[in-house]
N, C-alpha and C positions, 0 to 999 in steps of 0.2 A: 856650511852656512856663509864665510864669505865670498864663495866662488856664486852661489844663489844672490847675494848681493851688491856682486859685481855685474851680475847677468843682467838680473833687473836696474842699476843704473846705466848703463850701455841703451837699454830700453828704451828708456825715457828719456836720453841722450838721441836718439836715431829719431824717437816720435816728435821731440823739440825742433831737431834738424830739418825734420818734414813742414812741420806746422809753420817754423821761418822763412821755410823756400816760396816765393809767391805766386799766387793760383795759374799767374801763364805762364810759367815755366811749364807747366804741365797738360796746358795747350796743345792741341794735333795743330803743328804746323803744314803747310798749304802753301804751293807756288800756284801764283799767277801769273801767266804769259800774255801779254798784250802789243800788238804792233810798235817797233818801235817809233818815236815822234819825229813826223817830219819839220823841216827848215817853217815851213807856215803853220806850226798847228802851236796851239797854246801847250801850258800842265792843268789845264780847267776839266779835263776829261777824267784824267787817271788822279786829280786830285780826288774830286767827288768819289771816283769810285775806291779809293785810302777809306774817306770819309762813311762810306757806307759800310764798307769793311772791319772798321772800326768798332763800329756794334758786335760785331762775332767771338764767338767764343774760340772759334778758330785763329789761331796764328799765322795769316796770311804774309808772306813775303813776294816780292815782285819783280820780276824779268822781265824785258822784252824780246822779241826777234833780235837778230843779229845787225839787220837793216831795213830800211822801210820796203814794205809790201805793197803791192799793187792790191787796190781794191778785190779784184779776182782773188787772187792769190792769199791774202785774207780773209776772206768768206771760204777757200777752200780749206782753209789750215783751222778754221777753229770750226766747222763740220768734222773735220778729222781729229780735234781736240789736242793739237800742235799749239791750239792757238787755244786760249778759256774764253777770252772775250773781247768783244770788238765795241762798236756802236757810230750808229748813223740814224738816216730816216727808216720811220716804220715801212712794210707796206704786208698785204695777207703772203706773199711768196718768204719775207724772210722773218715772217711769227710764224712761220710753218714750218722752215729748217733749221731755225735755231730757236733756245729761251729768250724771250723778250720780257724784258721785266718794264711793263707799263708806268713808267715815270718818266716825262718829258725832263730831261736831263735839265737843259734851258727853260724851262718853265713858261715856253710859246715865246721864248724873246728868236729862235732859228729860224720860225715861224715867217717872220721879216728878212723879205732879200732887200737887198739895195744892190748895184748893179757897179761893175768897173767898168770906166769906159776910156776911151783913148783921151789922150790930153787936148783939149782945144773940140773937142765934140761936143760939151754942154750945150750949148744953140739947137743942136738940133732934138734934143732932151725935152728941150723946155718946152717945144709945142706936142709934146706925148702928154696926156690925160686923161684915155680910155684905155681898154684893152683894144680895142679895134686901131687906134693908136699907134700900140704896142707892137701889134701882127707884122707893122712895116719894118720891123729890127729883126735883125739876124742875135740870136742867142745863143752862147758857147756853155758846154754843158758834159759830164762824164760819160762815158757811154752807159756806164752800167750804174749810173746813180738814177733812183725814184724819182729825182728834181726833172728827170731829162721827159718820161712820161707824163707825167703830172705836166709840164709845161706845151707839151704835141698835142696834152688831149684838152685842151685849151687853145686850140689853134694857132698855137706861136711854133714860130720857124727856129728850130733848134739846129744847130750844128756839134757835133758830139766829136770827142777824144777819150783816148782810153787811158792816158797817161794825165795825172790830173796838171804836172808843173806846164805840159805841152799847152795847156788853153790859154794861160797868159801871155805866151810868146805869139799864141795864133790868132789874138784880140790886137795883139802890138802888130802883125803881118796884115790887121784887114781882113782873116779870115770870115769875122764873125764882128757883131756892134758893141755888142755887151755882155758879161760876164756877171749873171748874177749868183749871188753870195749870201750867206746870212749875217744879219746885222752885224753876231758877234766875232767875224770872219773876217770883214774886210780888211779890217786897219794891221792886225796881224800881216795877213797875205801883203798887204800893199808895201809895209816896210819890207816884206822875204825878197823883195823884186825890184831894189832902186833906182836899177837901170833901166827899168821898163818908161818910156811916157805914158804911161797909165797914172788914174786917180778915179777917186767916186762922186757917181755922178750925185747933185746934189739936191735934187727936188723930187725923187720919185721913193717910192719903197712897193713893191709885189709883194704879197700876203698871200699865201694858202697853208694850209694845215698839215703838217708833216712832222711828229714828235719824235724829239732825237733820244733814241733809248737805248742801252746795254741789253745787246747780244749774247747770251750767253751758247757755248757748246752745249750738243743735247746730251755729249755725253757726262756732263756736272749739272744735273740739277740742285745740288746741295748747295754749289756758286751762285747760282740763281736764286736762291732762296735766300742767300745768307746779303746778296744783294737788294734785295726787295725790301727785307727785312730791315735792314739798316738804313735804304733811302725815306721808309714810312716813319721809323724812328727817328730819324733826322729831321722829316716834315713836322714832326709832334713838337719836337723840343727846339724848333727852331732854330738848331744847327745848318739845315740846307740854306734856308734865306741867307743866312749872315755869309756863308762860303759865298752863294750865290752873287749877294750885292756888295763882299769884297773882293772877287775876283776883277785882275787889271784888265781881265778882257771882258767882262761885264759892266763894267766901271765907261771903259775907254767907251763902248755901244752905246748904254743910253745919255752920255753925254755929247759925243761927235753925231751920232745918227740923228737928233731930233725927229724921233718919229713922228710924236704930235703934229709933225708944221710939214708933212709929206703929202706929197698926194697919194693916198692909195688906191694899187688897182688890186682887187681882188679875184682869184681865181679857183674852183674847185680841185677838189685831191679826190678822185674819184676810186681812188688804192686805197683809199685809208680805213684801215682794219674797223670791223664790226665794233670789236673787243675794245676800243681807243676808248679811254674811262673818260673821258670831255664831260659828264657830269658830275666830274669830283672836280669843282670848283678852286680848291684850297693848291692841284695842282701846278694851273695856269696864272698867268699875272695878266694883270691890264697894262700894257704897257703904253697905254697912250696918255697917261699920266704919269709922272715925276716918282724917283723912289718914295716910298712910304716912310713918312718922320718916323714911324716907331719899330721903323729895322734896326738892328742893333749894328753898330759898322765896329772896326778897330778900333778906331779914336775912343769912341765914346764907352768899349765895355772891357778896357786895359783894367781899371779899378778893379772893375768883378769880375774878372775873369781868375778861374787859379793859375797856381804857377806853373808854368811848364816844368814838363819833365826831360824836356833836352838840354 
């Protein structure tokens, strides 16, 4: 009898044990491999995608490459699933070789180029006002970035590098007039390069349609999914906005760019995927207006916010 008594409290001793351990310890954990960040790129990328992550029931942890990759060399490695996820502009060639999880990462603010141009060349800026204009400028552009097609089949004179830090040095040589960028880009890049006499020019902004989406490998649709899932649930609950309009490189955009007060030249994206949801509203912003008073920012949701767990 007390050996039956000792059985059963050892029992209920191990079932106690369980019941205290908490649910994500028991979690399938999951690496993520993502390029790692270059000298110009923000953590607004691999933030959101924490944040979407975040939703999962999976225990995702995060590595990158060992050093930054060349564009190429990152579209081959996460084909070959070295790499899980990348992200850039859409176009139908890469929602065909990898998961594209349709959510404009920027929310149509990448949408907006604004242009680097040599120091002392705004004069000749300010009489540009059409696309026709536009055509007499030499534009510096990746070889293999969507921005570089999109801007030929619009009749602008591209000059292409295949190395991206190369096009700042070869806008600084004269190679090429202007460098254009997305909003949320510039002022990043412009401090990576102090040496450079570069700066942005300050009356124009270029617009066409090109949403910056996570790539996922075809061979993890479960990443995809668990990404999709978490950025939709982030739209519901209002967590994307808040990351969105406190991110310092969201922040710095629509404060320094004044896009309202630009002249825009508009141009077509003649790539841009069937499937691009542009009728889900709730995904894109107007940015031709001032943030929205009833974003929630840091300042104002410290009170109600809970405690952190770090």
């Amino acid at each position: 009898m007390p050996n039956t008594i000792r059985k059963m409290a050892c029992l209920f001793l191990g079932l106690f044990v369980l019941l205290a351990i908490p649910s994500q310890a028991f979690a399938k954990q999951k690496t993520v491999i993502t390029n790692m960040k270059s000298n110009v790129q923000t953590d607004y990328m691999n933030g959101l995608l924490k944040l979407a992550l975040s939703y999962s029931t999976t225990d995702y942890v995060y590595s990158s490459t060992p050093e930054v990759y060349s564009r190429p060399r990152v579209m081959e490695s996460v084909k070959s699933g070295s790499i899980s996820v990348m992200w850039g502009g859409t176009s139908e060639e890469m929602e065909q070789d990898f998961i594209p999880v349709r959510i404009d990462a920027y929310r149509g603010l990448m949408n907006h180029r604004l242009f680097f141009i040599r120091q002392g060349d705004q004069a000749r800026f300010d009489n540009i006002n059409t696309l026709e204009d536009l055509k007499t400028i030499k534009l510096g552009q990746g070889r293999s970035w969507q921005d570089a097609s999109i801007l030929e089949s619009a009749g602008l004179d591209v000059v292409k590098a295949t190395k991206k830090p190369s096009l700042y040095y070869m806008l600084d040589g004269g190679r090429f007039d202007a460098f254009p960028r997305g909003a949320n880009e510039v002022w990043t890049e412009l401090s990576a390069f102090p040496d450079l006499p570069l700066t942005v020019e300050k009356r124009l902004v270029l617009i066409y349609p090109l949403p910056t989406y996570f790539f996922v490998t075809p061979k993890d649709p479960e990443l995809a999914k668990d990404i999709e899932d978490g950025l939709e649930a982030a739209i519901k609950d209002g967590a994307f906005d808040k990351y969105f309009y406190n991110s310092p490189e969201v922040q710095e955009a629509l404060q320094k760019a004044d896009l309202p007060n630009r002249r825009a030249i508009r141009i077509n994206n003649p790539y841009l995927p069937k499937a691009t949801p542009l009728d889900r509203k709730e995904l894109w912003l107007d940015l031709t207006r001032n943030t929205p008073s009833n974003i929630i920012t840091e300042e104002n949701s410290a009170e109600d916010s809970p405690p952190s767990d770090e």
